[in-house]
N, CA, C and O atoms as a Tinker XYZ file with bonds, in Angstrom:
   412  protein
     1  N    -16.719000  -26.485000    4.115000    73     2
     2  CA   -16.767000  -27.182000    2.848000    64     1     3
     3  C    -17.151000  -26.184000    1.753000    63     2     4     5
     4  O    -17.525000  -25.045000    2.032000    81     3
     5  N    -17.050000  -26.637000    0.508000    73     3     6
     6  CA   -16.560000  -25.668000   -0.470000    64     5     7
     7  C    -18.189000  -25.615000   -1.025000    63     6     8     9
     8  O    -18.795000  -26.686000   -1.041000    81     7
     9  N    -18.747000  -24.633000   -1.383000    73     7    10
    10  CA   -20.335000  -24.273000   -1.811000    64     9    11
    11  C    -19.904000  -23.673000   -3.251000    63    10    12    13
    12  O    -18.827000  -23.204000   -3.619000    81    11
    13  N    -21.280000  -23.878000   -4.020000    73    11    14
    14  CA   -21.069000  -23.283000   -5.530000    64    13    15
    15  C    -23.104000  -23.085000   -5.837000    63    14    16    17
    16  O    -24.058000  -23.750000   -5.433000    81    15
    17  N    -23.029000  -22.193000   -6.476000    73    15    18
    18  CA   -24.847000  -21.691000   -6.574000    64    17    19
    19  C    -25.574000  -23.141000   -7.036000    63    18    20    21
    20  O    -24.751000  -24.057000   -7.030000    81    19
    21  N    -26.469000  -23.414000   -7.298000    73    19    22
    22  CA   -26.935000  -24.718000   -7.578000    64    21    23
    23  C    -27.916000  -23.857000   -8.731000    63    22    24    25
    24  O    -28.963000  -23.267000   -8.464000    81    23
    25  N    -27.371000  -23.947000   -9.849000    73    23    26
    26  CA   -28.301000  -24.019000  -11.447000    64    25    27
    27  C    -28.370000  -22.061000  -10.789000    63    26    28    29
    28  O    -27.549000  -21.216000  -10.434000    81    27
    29  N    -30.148000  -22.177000  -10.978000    73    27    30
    30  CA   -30.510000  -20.983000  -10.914000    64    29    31
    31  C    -31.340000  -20.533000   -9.640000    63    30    32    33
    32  O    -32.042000  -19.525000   -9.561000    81    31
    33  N    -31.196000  -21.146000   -9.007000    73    31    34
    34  CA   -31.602000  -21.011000   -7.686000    64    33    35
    35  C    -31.458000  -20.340000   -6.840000    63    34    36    37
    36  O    -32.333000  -20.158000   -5.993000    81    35
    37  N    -30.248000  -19.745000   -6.822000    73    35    38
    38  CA   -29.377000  -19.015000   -6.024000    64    37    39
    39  C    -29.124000  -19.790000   -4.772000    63    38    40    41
    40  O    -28.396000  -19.234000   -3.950000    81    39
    41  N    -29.649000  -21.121000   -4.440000    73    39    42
    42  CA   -29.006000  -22.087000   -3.215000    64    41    43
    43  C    -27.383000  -22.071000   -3.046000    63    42    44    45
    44  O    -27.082000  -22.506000   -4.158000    81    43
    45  N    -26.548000  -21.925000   -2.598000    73    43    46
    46  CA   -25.138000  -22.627000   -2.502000    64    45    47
    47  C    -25.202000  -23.631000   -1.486000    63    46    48    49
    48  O    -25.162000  -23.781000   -0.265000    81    47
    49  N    -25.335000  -24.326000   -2.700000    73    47    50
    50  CA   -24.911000  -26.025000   -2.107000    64    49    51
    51  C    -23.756000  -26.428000   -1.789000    63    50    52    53
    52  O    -22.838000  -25.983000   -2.479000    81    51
    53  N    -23.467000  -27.217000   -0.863000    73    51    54
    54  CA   -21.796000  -28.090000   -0.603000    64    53    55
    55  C    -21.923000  -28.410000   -1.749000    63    54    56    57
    56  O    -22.923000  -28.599000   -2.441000    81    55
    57  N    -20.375000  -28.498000   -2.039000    73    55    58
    58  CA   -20.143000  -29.675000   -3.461000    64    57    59
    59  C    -20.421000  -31.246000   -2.896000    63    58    60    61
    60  O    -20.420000  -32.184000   -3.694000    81    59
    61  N    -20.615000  -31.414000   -1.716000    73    59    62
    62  CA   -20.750000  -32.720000   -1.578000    64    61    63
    63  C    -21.972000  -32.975000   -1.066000    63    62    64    65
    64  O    -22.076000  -32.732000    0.137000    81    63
    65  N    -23.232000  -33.525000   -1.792000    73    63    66
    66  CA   -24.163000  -33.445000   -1.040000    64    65    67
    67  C    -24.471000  -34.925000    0.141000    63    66    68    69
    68  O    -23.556000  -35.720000    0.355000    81    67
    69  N    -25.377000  -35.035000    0.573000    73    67    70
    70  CA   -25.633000  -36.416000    1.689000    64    69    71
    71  C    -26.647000  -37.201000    0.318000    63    70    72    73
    72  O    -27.842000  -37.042000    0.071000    81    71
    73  N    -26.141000  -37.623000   -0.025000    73    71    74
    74  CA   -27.425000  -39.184000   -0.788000    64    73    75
    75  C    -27.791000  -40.302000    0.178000    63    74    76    77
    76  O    -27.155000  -41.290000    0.545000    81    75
    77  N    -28.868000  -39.903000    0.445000    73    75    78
    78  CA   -29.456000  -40.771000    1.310000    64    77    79
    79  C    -29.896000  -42.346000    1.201000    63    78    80    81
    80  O    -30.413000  -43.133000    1.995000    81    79
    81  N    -29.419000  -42.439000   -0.238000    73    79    82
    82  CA   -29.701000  -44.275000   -0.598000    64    81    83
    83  C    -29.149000  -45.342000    0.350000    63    82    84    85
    84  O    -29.359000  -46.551000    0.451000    81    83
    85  N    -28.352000  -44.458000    1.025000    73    83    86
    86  CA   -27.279000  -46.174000    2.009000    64    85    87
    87  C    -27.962000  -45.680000    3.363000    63    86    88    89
    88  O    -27.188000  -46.236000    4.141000    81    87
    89  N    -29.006000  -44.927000    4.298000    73    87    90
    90  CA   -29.264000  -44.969000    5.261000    64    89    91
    91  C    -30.678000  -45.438000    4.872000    63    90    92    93
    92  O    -31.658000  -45.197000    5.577000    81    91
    93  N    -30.725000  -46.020000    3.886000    73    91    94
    94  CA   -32.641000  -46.657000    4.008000    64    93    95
    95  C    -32.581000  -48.144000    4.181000    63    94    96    97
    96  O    -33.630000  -48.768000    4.343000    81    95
    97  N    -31.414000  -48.758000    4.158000    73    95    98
    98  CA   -31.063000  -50.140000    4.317000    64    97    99
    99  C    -30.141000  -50.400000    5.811000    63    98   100   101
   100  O    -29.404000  -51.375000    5.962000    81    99
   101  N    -30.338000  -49.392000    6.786000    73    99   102
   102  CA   -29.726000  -49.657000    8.391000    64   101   103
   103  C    -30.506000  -49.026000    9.166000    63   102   104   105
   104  O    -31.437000  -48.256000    8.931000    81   103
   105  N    -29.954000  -49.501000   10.335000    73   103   106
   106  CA   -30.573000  -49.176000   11.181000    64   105   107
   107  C    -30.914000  -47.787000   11.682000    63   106   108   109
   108  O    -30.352000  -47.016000   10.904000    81   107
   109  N    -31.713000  -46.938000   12.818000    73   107   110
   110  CA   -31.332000  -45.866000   12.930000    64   109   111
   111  C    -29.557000  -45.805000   13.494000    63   110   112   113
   112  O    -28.598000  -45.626000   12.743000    81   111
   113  N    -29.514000  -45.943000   14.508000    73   111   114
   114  CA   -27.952000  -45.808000   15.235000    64   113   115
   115  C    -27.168000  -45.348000   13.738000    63   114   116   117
   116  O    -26.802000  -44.212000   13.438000    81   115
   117  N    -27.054000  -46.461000   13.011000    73   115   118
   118  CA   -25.911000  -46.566000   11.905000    64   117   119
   119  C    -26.691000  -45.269000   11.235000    63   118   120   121
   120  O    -25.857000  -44.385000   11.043000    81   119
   121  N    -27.684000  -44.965000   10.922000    73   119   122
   122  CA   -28.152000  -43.752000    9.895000    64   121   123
   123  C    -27.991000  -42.867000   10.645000    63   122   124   125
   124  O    -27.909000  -41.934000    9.847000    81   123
   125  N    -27.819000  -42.209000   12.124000    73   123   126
   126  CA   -27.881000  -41.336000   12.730000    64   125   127
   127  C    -26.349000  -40.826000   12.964000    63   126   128   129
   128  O    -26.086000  -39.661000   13.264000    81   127
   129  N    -25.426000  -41.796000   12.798000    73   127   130
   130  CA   -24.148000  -41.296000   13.090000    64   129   131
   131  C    -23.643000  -40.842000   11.477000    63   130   132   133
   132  O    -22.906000  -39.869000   11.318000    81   131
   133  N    -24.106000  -41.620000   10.395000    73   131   134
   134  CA   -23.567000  -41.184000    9.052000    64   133   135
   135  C    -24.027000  -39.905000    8.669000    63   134   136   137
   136  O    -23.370000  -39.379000    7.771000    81   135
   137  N    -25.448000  -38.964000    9.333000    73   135   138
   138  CA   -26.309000  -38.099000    9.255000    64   137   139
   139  C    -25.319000  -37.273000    9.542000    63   138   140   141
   140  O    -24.827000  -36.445000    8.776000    81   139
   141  N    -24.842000  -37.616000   11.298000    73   139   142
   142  CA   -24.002000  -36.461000   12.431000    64   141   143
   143  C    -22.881000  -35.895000   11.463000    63   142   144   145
   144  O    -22.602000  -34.709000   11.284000    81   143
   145  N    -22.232000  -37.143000   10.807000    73   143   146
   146  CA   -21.095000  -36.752000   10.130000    64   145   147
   147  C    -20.891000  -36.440000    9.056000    63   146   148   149
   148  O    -19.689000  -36.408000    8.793000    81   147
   149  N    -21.784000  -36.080000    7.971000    73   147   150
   150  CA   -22.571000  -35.402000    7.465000    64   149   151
   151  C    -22.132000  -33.597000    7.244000    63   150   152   153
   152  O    -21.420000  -32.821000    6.606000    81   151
   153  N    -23.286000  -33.709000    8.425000    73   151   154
   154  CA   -23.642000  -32.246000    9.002000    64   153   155
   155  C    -22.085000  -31.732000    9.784000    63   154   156   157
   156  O    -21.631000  -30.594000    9.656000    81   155
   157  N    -21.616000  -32.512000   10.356000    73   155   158
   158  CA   -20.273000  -32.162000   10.890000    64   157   159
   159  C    -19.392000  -32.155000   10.247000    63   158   160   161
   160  O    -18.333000  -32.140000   10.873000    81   159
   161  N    -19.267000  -32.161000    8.554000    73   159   162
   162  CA   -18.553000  -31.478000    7.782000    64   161   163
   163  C    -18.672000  -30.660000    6.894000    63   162   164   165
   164  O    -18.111000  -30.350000    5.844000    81   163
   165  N    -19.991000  -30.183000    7.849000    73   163   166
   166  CA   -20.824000  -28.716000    6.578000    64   165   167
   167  C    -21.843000  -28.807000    5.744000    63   166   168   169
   168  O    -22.525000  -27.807000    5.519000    81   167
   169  N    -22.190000  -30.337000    4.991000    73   167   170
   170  CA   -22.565000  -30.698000    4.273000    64   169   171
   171  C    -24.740000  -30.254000    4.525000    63   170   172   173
   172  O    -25.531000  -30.643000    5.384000    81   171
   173  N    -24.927000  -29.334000    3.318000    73   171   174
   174  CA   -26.178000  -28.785000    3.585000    64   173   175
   175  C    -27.147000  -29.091000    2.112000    63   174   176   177
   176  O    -27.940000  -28.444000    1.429000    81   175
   177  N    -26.694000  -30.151000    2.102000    73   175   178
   178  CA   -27.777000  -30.312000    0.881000    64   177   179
   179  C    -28.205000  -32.036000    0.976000    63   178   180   181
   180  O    -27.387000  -32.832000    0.514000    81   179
   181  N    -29.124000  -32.413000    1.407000    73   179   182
   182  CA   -29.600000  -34.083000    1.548000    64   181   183
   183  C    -30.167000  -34.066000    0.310000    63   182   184   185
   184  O    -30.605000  -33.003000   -0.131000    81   183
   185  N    -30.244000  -35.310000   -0.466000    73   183   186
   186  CA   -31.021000  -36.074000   -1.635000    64   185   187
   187  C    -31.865000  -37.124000   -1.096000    63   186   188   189
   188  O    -31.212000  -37.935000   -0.439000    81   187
   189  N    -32.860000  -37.321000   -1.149000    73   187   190
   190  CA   -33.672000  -38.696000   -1.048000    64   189   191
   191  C    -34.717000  -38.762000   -1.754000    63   190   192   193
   192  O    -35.294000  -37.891000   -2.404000    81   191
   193  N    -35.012000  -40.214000   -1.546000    73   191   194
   194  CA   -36.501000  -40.936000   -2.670000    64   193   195
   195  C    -37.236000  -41.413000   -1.862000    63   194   196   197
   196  O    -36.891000  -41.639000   -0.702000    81   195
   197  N    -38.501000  -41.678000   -2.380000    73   195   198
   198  CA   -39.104000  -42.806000   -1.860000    64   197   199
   199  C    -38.340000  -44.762000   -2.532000    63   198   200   201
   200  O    -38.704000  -45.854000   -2.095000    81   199
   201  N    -37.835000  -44.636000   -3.059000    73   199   202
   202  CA   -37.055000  -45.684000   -3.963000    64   201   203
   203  C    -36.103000  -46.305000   -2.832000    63   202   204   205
   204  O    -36.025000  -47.527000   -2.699000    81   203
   205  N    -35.158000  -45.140000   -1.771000    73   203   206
   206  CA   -34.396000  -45.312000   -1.101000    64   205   207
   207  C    -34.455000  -46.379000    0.383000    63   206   208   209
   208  O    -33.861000  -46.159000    1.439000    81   207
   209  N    -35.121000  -47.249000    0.149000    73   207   210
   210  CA   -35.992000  -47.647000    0.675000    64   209   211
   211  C    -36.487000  -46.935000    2.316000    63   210   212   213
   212  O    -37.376000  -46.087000    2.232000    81   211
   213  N    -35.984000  -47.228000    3.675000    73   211   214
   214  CA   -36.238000  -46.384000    5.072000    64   213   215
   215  C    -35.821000  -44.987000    5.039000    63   214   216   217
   216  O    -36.489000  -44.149000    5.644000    81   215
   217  N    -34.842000  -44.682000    4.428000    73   215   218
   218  CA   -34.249000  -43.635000    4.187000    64   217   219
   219  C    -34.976000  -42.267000    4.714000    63   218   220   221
   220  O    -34.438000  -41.608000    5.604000    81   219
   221  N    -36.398000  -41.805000    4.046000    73   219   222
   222  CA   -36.904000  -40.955000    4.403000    64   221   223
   223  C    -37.214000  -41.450000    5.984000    63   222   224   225
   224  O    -36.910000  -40.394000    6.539000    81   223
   225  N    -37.479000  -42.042000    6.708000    73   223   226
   226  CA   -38.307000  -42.616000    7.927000    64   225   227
   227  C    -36.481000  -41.884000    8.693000    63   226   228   229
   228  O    -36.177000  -40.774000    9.132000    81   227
   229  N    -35.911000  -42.815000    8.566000    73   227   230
   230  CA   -34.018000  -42.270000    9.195000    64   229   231
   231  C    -33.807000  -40.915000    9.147000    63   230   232   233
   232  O    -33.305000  -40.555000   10.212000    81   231
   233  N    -33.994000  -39.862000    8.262000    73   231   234
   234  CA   -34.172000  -38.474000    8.424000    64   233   235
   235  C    -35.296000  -38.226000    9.429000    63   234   236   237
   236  O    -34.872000  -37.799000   10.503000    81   235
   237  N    -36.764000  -38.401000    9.349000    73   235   238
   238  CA   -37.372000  -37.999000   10.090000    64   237   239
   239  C    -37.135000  -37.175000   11.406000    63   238   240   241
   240  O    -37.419000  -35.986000   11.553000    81   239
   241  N    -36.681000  -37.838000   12.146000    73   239   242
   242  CA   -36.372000  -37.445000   13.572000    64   241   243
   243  C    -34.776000  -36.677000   13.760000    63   242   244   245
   244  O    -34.181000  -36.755000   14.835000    81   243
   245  N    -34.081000  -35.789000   12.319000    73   243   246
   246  CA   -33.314000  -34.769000   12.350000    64   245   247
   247  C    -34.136000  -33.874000   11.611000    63   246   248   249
   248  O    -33.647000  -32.780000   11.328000    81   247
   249  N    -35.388000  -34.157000   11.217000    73   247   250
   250  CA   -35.565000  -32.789000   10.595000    64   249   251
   251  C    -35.858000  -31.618000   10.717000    63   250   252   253
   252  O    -35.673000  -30.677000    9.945000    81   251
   253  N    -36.737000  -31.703000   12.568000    73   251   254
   254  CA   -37.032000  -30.627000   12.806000    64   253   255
   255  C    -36.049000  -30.210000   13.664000    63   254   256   257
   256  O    -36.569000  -30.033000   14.766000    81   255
   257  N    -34.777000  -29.949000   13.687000    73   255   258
   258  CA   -33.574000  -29.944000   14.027000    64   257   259
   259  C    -32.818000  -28.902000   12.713000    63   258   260   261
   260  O    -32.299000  -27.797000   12.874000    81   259
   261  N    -32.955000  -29.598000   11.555000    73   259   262
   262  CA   -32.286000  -29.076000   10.493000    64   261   263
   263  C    -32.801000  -28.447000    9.126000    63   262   264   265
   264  O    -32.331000  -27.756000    8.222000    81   263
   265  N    -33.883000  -28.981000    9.413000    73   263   266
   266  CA   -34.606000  -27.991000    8.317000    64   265   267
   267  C    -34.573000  -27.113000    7.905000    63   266   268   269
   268  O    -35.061000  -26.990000    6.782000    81   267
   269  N    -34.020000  -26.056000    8.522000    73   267   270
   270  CA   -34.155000  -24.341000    8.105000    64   269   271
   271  C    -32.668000  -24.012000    7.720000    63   270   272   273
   272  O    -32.250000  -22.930000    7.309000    81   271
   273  N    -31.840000  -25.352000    7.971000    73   271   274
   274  CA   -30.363000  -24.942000    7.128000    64   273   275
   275  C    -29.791000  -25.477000    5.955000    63   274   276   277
   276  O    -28.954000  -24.856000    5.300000    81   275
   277  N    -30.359000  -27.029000    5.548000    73   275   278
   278  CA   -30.165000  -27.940000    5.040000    64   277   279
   279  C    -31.351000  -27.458000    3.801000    63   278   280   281
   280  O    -32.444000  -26.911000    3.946000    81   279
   281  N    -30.459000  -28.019000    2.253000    73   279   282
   282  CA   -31.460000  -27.959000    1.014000    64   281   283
   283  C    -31.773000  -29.371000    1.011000    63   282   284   285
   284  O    -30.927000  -30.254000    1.150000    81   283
   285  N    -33.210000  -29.587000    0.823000    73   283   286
   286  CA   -33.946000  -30.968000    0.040000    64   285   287
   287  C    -34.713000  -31.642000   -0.646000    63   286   288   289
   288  O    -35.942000  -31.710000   -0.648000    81   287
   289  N    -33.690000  -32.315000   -1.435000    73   287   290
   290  CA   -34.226000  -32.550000   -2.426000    64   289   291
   291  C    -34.252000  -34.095000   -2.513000    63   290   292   293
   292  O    -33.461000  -34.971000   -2.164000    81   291
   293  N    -35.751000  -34.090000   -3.253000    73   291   294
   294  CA   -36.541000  -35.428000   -3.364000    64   293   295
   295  C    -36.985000  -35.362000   -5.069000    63   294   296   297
   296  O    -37.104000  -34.394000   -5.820000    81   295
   297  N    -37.181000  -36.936000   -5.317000    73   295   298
   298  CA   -37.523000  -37.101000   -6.348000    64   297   299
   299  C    -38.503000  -38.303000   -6.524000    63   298   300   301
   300  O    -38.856000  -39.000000   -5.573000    81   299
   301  N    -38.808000  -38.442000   -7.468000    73   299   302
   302  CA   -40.133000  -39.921000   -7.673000    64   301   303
   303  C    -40.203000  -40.880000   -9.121000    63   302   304   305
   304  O    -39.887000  -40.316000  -10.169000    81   303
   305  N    -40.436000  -41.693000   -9.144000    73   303   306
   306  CA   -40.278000  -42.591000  -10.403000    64   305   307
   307  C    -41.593000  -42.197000  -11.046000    63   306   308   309
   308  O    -41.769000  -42.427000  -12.242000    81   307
   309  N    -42.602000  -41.564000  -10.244000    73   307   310
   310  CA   -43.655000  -42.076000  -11.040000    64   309   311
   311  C    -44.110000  -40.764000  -12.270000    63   310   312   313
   312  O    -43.693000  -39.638000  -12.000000    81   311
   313  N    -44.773000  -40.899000  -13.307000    73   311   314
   314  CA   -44.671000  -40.683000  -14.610000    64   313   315
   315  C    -45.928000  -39.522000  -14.711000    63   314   316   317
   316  O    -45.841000  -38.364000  -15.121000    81   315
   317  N    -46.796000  -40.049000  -14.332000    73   315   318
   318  CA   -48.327000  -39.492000  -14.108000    64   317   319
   319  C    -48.931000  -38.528000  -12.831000    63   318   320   321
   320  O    -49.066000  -38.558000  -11.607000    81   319
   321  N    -49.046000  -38.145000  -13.346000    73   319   322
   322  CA   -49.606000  -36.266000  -12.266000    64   321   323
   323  C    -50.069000  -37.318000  -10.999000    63   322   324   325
   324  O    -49.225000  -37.487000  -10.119000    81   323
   325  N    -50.868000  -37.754000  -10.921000    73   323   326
   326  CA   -51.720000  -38.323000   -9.804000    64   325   327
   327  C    -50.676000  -38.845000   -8.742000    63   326   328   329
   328  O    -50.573000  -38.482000   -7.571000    81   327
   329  N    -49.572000  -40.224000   -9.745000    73   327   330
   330  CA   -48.810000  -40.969000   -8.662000    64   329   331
   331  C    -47.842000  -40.165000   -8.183000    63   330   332   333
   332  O    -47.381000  -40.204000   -7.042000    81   331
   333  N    -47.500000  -39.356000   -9.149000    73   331   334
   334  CA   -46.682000  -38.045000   -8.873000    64   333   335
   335  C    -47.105000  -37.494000   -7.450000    63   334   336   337
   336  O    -46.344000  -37.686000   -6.502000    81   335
   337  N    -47.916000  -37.031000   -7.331000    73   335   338
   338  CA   -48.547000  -36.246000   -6.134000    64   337   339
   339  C    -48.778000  -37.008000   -4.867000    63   338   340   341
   340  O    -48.826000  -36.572000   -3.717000    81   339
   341  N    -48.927000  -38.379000   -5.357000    73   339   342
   342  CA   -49.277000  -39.173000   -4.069000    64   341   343
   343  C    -47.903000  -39.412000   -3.495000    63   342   344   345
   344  O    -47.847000  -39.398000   -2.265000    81   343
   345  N    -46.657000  -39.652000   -4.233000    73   343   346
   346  CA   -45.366000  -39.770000   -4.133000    64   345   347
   347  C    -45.282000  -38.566000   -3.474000    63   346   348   349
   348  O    -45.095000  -38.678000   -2.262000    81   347
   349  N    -45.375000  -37.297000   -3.966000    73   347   350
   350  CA   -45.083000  -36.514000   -3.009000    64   349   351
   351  C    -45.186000  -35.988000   -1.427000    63   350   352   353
   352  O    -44.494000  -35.602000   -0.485000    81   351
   353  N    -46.441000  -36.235000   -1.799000    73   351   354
   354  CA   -47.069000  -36.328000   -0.462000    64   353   355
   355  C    -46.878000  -37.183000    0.932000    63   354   356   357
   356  O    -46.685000  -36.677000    2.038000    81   355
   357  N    -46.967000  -38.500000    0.658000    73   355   358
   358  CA   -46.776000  -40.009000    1.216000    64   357   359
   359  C    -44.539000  -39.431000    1.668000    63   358   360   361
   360  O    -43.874000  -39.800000    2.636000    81   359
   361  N    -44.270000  -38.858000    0.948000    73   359   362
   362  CA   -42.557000  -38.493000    1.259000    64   361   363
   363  C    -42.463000  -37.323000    2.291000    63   362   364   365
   364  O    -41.750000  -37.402000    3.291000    81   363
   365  N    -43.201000  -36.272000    1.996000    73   363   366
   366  CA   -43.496000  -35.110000    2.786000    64   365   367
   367  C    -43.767000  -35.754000    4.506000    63   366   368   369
   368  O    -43.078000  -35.246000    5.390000    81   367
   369  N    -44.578000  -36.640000    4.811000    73   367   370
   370  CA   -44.917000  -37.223000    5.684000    64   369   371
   371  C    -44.374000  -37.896000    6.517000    63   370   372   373
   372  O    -44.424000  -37.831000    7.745000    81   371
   373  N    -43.466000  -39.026000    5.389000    73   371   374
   374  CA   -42.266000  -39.891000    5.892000    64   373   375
   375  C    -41.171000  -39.101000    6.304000    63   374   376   377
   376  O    -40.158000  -39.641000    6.748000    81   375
   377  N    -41.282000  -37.780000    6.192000    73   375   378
   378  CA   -40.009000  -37.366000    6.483000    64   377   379
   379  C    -40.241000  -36.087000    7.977000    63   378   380   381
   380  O    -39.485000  -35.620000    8.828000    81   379
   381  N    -41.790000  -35.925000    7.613000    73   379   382
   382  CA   -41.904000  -35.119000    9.009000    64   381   383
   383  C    -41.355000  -33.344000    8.659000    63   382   384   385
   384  O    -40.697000  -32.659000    9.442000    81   383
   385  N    -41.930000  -32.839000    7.053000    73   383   386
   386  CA   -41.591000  -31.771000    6.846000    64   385   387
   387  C    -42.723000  -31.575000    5.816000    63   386   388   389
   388  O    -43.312000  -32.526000    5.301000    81   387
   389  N    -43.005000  -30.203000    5.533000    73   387   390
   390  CA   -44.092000  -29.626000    4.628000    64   389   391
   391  C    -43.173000  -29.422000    3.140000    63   390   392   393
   392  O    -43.780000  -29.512000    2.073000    81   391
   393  N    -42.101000  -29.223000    3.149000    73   391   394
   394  CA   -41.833000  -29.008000    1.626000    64   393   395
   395  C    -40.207000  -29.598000    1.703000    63   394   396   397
   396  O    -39.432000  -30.048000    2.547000    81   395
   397  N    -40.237000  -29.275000    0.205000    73   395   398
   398  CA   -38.573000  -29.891000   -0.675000    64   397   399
   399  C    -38.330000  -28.417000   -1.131000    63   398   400   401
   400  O    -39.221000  -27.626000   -1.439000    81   399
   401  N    -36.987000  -28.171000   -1.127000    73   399   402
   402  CA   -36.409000  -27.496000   -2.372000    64   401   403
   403  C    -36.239000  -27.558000   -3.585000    63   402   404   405
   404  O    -36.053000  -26.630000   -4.371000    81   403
   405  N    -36.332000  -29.298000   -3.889000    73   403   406
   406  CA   -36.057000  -29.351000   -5.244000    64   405   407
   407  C    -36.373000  -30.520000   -5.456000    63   406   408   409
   408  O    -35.690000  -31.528000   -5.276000    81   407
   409  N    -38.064000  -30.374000   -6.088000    73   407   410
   410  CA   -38.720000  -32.246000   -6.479000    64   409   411
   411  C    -38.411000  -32.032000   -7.573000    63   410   412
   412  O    -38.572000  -32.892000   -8.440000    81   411
């Protein structure tokens, strides 16, 4: 799949990344095969929220699998340093990894 630098990062991201909003509303099975196929077309850049609802929990158990190839990036609604951080954190957890590429 076709990669292009992401901003200034020097990441090359797929042009197509995984948005994880439609695996926080199924089951694992159904999130685990949309994941496989995914990754089985190159695709190295995941997006998720805490917003997304299960979403982070459905990654969990590929991450220490894919972590060291895959970019991720997370984001948060909340406005204020504090909820900010707790968002971060409380996601870091749900997902079974120490950092993001790009909060």
């Amino acid at each position: 799949m076709e990669r292009r630098r992401l901003g200034r990062t020097g990441q090359m991201s797929t042009v197509v990344a995984f948005g994880a909003a439609g695996i926080g509303r199924v089951d694992q099975d159904v999130a685990d095969r949309a994941i496989q196929m995914a990754l089985d077309h190159g695709v190295n850049h995941i997006d998720v929220a805490p917003r997304y609802g299960d979403a982070e929990l459905r990654l969990k158990p590929w991450m220490s699998g894919i972590r060291d190839r895959i970019f991720l990036g997370c984001k948060t609604a909340q406005r204020a340093r504090d909820g900010a951080k707790a968002d971060l954190h409380r996601s870091l957890d749900r997902l079974g990894t120490d950092r993001f590429d790009l909060y």
